[in-house]
One Martini backbone bead per residue (centre of mass of N, CA, C, O) as a GRO file, in nm:
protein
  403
    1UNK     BB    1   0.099   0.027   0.019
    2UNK     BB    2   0.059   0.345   0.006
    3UNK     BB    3   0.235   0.628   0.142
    4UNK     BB    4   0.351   0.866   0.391
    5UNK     BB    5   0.582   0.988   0.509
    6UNK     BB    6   0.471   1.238   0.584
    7UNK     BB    7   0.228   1.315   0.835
    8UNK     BB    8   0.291   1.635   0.767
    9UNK     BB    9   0.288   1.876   0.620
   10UNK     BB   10   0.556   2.065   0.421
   11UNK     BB   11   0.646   2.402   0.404
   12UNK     BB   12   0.695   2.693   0.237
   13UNK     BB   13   0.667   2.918   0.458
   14UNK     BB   14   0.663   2.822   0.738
   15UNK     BB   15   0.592   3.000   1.038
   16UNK     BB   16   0.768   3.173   1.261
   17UNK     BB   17   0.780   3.124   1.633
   18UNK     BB   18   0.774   3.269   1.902
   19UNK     BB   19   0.689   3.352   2.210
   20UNK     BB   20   0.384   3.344   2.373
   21UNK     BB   21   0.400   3.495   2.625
   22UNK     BB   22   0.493   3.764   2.517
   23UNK     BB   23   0.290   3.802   2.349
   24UNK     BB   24   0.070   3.763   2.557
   25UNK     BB   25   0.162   4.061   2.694
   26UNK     BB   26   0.117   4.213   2.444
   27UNK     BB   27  -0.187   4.174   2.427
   28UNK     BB   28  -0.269   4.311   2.677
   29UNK     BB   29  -0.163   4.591   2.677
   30UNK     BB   30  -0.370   4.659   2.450
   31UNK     BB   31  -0.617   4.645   2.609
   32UNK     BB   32  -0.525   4.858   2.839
   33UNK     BB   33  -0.462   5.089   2.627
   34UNK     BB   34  -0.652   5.103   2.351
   35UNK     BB   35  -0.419   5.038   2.127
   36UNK     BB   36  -0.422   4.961   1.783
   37UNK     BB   37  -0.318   5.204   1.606
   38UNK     BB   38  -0.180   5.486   1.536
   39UNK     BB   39   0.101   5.502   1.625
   40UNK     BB   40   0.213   5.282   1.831
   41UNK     BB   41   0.403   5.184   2.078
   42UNK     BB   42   0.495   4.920   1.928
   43UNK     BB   43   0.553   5.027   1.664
   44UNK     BB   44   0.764   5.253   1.720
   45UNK     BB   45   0.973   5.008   1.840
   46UNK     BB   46   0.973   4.849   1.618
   47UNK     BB   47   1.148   5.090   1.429
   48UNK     BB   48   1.320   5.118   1.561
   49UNK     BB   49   1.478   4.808   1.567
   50UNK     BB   50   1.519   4.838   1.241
   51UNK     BB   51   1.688   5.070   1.193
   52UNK     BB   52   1.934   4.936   1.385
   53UNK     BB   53   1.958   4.640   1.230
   54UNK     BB   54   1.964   4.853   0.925
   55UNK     BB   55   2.154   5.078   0.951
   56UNK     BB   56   1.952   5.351   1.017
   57UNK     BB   57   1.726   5.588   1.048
   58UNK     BB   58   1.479   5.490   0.923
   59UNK     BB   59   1.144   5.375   0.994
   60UNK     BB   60   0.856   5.235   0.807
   61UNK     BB   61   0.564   5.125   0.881
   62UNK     BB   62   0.355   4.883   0.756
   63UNK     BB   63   0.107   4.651   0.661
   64UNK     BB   64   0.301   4.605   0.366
   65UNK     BB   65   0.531   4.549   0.100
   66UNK     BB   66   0.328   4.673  -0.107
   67UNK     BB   67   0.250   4.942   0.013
   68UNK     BB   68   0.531   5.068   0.076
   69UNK     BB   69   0.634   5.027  -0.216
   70UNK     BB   70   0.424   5.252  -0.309
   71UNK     BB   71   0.482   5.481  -0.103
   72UNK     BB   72   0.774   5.498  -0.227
   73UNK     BB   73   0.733   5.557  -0.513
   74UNK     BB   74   0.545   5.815  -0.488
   75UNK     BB   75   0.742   6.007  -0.308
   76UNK     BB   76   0.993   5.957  -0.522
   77UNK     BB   77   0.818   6.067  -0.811
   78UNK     BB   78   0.759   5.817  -0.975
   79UNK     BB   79   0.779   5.803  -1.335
   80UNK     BB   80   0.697   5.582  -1.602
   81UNK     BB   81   0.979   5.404  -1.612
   82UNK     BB   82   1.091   5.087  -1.442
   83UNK     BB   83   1.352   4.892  -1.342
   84UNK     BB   84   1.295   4.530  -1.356
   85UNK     BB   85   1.299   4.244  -1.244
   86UNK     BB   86   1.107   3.930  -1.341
   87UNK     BB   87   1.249   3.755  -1.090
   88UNK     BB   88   0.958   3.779  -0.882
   89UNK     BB   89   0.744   3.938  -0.736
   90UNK     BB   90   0.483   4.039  -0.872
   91UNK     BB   91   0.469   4.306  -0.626
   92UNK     BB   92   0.713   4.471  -0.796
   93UNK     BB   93   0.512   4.547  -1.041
   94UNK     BB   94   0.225   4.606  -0.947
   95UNK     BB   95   0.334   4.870  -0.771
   96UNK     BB   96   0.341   5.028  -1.023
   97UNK     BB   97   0.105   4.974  -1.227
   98UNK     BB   98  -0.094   5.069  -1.036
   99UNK     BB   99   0.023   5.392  -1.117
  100UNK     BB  100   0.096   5.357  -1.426
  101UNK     BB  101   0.347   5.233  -1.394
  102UNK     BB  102   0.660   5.115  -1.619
  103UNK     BB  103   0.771   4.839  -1.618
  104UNK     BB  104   1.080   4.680  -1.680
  105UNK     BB  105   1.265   4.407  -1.797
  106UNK     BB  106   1.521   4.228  -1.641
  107UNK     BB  107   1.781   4.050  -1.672
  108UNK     BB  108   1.998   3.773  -1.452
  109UNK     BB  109   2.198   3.641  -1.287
  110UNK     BB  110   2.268   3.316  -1.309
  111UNK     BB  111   2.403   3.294  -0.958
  112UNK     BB  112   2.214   3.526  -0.789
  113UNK     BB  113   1.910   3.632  -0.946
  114UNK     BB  114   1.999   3.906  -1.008
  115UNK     BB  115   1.993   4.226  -1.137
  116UNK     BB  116   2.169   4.294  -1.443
  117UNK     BB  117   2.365   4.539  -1.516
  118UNK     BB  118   2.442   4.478  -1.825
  119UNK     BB  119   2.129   4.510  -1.917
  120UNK     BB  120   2.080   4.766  -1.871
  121UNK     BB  121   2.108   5.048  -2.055
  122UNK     BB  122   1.909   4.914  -2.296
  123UNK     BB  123   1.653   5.034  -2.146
  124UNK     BB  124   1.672   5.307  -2.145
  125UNK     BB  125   1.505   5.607  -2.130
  126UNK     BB  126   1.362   5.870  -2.114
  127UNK     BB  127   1.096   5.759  -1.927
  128UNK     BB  128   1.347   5.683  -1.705
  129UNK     BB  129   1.367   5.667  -1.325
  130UNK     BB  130   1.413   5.385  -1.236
  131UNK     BB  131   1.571   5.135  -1.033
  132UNK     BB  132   1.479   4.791  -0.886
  133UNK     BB  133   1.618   4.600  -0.672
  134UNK     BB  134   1.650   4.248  -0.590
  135UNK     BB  135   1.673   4.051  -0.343
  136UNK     BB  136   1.780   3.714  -0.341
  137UNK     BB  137   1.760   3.508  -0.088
  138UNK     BB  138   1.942   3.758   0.051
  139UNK     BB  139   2.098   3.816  -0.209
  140UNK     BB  140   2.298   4.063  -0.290
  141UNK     BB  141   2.301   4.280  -0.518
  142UNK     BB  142   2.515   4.483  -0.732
  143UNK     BB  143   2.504   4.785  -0.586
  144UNK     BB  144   2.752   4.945  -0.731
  145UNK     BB  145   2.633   4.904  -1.044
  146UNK     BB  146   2.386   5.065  -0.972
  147UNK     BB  147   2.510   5.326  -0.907
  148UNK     BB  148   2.652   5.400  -1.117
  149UNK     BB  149   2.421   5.417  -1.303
  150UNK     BB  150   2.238   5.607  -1.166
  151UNK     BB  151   2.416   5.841  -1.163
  152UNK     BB  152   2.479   5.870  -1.449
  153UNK     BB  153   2.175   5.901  -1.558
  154UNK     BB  154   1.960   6.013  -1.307
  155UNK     BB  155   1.843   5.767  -1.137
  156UNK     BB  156   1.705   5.595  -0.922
  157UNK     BB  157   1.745   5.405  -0.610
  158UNK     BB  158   1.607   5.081  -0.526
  159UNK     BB  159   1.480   4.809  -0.287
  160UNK     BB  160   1.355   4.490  -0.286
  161UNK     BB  161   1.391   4.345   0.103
  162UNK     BB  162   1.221   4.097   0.140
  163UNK     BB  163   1.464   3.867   0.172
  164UNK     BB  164   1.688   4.052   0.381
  165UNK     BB  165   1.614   4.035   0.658
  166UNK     BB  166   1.980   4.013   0.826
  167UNK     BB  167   2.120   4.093   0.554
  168UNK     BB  168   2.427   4.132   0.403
  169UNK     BB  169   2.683   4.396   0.264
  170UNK     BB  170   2.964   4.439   0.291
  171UNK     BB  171   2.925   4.405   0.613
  172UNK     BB  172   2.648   4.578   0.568
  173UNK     BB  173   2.294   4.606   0.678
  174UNK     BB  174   2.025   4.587   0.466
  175UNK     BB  175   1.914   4.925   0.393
  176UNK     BB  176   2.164   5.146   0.296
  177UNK     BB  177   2.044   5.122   0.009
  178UNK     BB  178   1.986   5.386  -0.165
  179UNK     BB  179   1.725   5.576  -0.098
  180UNK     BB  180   1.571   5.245  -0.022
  181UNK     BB  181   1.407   5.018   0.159
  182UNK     BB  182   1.247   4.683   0.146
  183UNK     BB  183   1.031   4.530   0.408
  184UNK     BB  184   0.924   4.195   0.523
  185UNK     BB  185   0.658   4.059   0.722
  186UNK     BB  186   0.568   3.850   0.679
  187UNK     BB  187   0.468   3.474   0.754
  188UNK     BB  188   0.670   3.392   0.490
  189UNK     BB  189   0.924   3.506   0.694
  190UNK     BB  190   1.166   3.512   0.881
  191UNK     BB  191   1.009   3.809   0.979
  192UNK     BB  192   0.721   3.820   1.185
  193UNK     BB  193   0.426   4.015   1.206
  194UNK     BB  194   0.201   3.843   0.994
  195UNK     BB  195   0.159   4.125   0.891
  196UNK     BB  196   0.419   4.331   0.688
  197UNK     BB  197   0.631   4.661   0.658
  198UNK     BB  198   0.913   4.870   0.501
  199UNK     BB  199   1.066   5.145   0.521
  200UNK     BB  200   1.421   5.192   0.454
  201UNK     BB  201   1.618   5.519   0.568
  202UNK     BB  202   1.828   5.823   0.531
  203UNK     BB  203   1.569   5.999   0.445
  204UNK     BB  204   1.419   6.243   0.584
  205UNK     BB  205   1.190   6.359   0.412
  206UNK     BB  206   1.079   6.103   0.304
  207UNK     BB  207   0.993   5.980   0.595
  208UNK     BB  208   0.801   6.259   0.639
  209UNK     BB  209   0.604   6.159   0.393
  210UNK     BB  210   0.545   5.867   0.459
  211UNK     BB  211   0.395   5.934   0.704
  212UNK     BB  212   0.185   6.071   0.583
  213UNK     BB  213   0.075   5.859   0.349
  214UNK     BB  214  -0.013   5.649   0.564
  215UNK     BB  215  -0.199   5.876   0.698
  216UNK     BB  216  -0.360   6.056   0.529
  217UNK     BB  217  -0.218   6.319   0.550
  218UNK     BB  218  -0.168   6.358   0.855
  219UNK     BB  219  -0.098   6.657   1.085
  220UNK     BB  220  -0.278   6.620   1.295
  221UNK     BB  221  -0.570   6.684   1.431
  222UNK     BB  222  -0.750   6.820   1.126
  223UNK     BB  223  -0.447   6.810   0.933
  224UNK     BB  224  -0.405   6.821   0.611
  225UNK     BB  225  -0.089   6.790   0.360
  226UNK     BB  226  -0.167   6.534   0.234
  227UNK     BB  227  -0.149   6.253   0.009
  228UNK     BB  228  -0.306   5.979   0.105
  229UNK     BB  229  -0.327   5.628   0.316
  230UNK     BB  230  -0.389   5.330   0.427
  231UNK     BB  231  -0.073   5.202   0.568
  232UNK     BB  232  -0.045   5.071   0.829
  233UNK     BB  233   0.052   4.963   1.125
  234UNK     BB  234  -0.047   4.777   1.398
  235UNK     BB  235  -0.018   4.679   1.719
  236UNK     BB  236  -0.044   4.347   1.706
  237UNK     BB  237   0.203   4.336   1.463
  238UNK     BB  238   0.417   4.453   1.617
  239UNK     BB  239   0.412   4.237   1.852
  240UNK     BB  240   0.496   3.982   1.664
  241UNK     BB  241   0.752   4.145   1.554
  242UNK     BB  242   0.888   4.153   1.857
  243UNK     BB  243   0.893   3.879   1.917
  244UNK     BB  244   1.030   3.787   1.634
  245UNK     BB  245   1.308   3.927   1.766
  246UNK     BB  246   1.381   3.784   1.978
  247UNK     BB  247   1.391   3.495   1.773
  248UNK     BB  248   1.600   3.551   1.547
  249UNK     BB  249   1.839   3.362   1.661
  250UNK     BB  250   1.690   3.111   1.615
  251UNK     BB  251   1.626   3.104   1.335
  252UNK     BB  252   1.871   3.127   1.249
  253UNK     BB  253   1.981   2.848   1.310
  254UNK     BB  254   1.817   2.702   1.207
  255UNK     BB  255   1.848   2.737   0.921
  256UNK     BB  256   2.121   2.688   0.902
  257UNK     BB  257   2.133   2.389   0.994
  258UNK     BB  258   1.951   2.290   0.779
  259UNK     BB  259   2.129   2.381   0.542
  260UNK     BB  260   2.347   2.174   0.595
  261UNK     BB  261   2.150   1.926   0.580
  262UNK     BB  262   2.140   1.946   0.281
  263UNK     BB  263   2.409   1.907   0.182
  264UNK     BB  264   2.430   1.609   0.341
  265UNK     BB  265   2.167   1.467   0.180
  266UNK     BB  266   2.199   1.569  -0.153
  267UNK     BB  267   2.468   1.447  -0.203
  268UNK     BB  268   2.497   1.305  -0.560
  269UNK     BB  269   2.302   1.453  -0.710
  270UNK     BB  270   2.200   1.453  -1.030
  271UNK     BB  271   2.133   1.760  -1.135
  272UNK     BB  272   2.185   1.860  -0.812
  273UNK     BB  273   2.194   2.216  -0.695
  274UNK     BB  274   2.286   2.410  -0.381
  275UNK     BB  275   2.240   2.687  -0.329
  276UNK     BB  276   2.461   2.931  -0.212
  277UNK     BB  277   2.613   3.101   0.052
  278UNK     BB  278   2.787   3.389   0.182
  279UNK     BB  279   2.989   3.339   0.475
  280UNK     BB  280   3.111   3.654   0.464
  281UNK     BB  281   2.791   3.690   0.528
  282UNK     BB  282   2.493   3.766   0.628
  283UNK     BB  283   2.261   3.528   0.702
  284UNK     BB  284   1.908   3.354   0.694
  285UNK     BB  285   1.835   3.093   0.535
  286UNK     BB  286   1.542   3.069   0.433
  287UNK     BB  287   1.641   2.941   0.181
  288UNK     BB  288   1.615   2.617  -0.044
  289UNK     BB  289   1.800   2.627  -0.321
  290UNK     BB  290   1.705   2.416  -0.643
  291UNK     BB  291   1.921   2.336  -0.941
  292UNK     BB  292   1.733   2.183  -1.196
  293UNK     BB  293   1.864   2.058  -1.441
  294UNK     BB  294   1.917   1.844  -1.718
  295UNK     BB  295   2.073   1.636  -1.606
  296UNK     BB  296   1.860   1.514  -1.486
  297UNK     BB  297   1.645   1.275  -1.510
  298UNK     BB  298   1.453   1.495  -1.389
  299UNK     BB  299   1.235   1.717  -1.363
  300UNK     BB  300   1.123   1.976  -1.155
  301UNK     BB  301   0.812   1.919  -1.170
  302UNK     BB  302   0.897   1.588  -1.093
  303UNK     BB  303   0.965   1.651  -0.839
  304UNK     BB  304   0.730   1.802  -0.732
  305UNK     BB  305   0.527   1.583  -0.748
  306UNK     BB  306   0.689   1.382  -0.553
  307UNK     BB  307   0.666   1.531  -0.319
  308UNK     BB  308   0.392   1.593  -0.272
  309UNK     BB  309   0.329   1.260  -0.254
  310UNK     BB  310   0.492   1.289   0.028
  311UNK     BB  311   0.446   1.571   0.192
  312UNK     BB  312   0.657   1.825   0.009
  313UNK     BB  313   0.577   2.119  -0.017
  314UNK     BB  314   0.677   2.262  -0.285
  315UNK     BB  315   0.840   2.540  -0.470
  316UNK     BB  316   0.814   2.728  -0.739
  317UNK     BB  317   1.053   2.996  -0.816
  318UNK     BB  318   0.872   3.237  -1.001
  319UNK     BB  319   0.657   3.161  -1.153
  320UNK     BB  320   0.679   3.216  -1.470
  321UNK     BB  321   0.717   3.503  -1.475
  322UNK     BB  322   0.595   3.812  -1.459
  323UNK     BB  323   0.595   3.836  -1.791
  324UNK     BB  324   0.367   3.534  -1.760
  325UNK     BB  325   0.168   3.750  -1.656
  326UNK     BB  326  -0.097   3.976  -1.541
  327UNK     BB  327  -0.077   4.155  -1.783
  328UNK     BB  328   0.257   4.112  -1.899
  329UNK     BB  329   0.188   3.929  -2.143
  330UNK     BB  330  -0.024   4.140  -2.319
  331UNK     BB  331   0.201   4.392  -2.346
  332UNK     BB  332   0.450   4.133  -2.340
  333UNK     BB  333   0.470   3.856  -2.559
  334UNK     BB  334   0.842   3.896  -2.602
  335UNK     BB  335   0.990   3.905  -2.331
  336UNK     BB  336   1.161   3.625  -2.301
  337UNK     BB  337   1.353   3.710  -2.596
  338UNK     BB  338   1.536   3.922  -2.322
  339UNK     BB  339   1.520   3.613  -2.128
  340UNK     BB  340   1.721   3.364  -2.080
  341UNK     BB  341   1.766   3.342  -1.743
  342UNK     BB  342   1.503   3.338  -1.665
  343UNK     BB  343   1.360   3.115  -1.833
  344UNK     BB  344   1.580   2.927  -1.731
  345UNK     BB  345   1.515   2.932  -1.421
  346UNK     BB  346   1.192   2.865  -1.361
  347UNK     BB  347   1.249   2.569  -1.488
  348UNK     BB  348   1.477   2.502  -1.214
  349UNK     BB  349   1.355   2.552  -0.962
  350UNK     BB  350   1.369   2.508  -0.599
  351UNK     BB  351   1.175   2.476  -0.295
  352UNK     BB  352   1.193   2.431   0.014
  353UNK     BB  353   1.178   2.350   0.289
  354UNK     BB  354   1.198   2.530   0.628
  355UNK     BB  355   1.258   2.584   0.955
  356UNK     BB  356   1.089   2.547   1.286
  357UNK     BB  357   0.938   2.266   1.119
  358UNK     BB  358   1.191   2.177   1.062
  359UNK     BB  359   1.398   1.874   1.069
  360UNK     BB  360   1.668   1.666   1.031
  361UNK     BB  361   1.474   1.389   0.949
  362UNK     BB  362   1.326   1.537   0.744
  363UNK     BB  363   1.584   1.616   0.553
  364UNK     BB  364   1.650   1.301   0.511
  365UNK     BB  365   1.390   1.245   0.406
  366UNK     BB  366   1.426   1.396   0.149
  367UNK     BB  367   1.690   1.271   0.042
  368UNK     BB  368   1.516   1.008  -0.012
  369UNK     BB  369   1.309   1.100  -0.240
  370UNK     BB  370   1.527   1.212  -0.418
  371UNK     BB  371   1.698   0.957  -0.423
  372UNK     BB  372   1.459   0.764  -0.544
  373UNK     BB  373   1.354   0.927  -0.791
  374UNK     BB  374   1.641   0.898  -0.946
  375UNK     BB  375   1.672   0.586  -0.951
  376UNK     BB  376   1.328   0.591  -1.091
  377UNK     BB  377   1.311   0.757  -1.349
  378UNK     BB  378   1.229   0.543  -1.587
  379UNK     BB  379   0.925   0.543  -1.457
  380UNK     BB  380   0.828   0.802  -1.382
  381UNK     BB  381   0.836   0.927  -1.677
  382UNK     BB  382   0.567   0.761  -1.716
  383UNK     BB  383   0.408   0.892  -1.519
  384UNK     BB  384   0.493   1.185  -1.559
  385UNK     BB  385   0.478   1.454  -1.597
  386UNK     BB  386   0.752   1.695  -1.701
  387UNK     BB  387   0.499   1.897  -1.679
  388UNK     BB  388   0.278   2.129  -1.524
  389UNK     BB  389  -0.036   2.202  -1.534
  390UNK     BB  390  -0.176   2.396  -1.585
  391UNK     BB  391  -0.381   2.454  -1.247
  392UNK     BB  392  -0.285   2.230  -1.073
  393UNK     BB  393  -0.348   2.135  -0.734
  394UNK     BB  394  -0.180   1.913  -0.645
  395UNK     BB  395  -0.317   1.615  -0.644
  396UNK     BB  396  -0.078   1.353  -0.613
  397UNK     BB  397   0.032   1.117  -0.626
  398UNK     BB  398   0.164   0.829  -0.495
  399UNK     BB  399   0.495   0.735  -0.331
  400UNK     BB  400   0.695   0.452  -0.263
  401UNK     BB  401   0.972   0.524  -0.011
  402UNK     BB  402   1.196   0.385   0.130
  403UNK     BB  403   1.382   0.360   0.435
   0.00000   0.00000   0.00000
């Protein structure tokens, strides 16, 4: 009979969780002093906490990374045209063409999936104003040649580094480079606020303007002085927030370790190879990113497939690139053949389980199921789709992988 390896599912981005009891003694002090949003001592803290730790002068805390984002492009007077990867989450061009600005998608260096500057040159036109680079899986951006283009032709730089909360550059703590940057505070990041984000800078203006625009325009009481919107953190997030920075450093631990078990669990495994970091840098270890090549015996999504039937929610990222979603794929419908690097990056990533929720017995057993498939790759072939069909729920059949 067919069984499950795994008797919970292992999910991609199950959140890290502080200790409860201080979440709860910080949940009754909102009762006791009935301060729920609007600018409260728990938000307040949670910005100071954050701007020492990404060594900036401003945190500006938000609802969350995407409405951040936008709030920081219109401070910023971006308009028209600005240059970023494909490679990332939707909400990062989203968050432009919401404005009715024209994201422009620029293809990524091979082995560290950021923004290729050697690429931007050539998509400049009259109308771009602004370069926003991604930092993926934490690993930063080639920082210094986006500034001297920005610096060159005269256009604004900013980073979405939704998943760099905790990682440096150059020895120094991702948030004070360019005008600003955003941190995402999502349920599934490194650290989580339940739901959250910010925009970290040392521009004074810039930071009383978005705290402006974060809460309509607001200047003291019945006093508008800017078009603004509500994009606050409440006090509720703020306390998740505060507590899971209290368990920063188990966060940390657990994920360096987890990393660590993944190398010797993969070892040996044909055409998969696990993305690495440097480690002469601060990381999250957040992501337990594979890439599987065409020399693999499976494809990525059959590998997929099988981990699915294992109850190993494996997770394809950012499939299929921003370029061939809505609008965007309407828009530019030839816009892959100036991606090649994109193209095939999406085809081939996958994203493991990793966190406080993931053991080591459990990584070694992912190690087994990985090694289990590729051993029997010639029956696979013949029972798996290639590729996943568009929209399929991933019910999956199941596998039986000996212990």
């Amino acid at each position: 009979m067919l069984r499950k390896v795994m008797s919970t599912p292992l999910h991609v981005g199950a959140p890290n969780f502080g200790d409860m009891a201080r979440f709860t003694e910080r949940v009754a002090a909102i009762y006791d002093n009935r301060w729920l949003t609007n600018d409260g001592p728990f938000v307040r803290e949670f910005e100071e906490r954050i701007a020492t730790i990404a060594g900036v002068k401003h945190c500006v805390a938000m609802c969350n990374a995407t409405v951040a984002l936008e709030i920081l492009i219109r401070a910023a007077g971006i308009a028209g045209e600005v240059i970023v990867p494909a490679y990332t989450f939707v909400a990062t061009a989203h968050a432009l063409q919401w404005q009715q600005i024209t994201p422009v998608f620029c293809d990524i260096e091979p082995d560290n999936h950021t923004i290729n500057p050697s690429e931007i040159e050539r998509l400049i036109t009259p109308r771009t104003t602004a370069i926003i680079g991604v930092h993926i899986w934490g690993k930063s951006c080639n920082v210094a040649a986006l500034k001297a283009i920005a610096d060159r032709r005269n256009l604004l730089l900013m980073f979405d580094a939704a998943h760099a909360f905790g990682c440096s550059h150059g020895g120094r703590p991702i948030g004070g480079n360019g005008l600003a940057e955003v941190f995402s505070f999502h349920a599934t990041k490194f650290l989580n606020a339940a739901e959250g984000g910010a925009v970290v800078t040392n521009d004074d203006e810039l930071a009383s303007k978005m705290r402006l625009m974060r809460n309509f325009g607001f200047s003291g009481y019945d006093n508008v002085i800017y078009i603004g919107t509500n994009g606050k953190m409440n006090e509720l997030s703020a306390a998740m927030g505060l507590t899971s920075l209290e368990s920063m450093e188990r966060f940390l631990a657990v994920n360096k370790r987890n990393y660590e078990a993944y190398q010797t669990a993969l070892t040996g495994l044909p055409g998969i190879s696990l993305i690495d970091y440097d480690n002469s840098e601060q990381q999250n270890y957040q992501y337990v990113v594979l890439d599987v090549s065409p020399s693999c015996p499976l494809s990525r999504d059959q590998l997929v497939q099988v981990l699915h039937g294992e109850n190993v929610l494996a997770r394809r990222y950012f499939f299929p690139g921003v370029h061939k979603m809505e609008p965007y794929r309407s828009f530019y419908p030839n816009a892959g053949l100036l991606l090649p690097v994109t193209e095939r990056v999406v085809e081939q990533v996958l994203v493991l389980p990793t966190g406080t929720t993931v053991s080591e017995e459990d990584i070694s057993r992912i190690g087994q199921i990985l090694g289990w498939a590729v051993s029997n790759s010639d029956r696979l072939c013949q029972e798996l789709p290639k590729t996943i069909p568009p929209g399929c729920s991933m019910q999956l059949k199941e596998h039986a992988v000996d212990a």
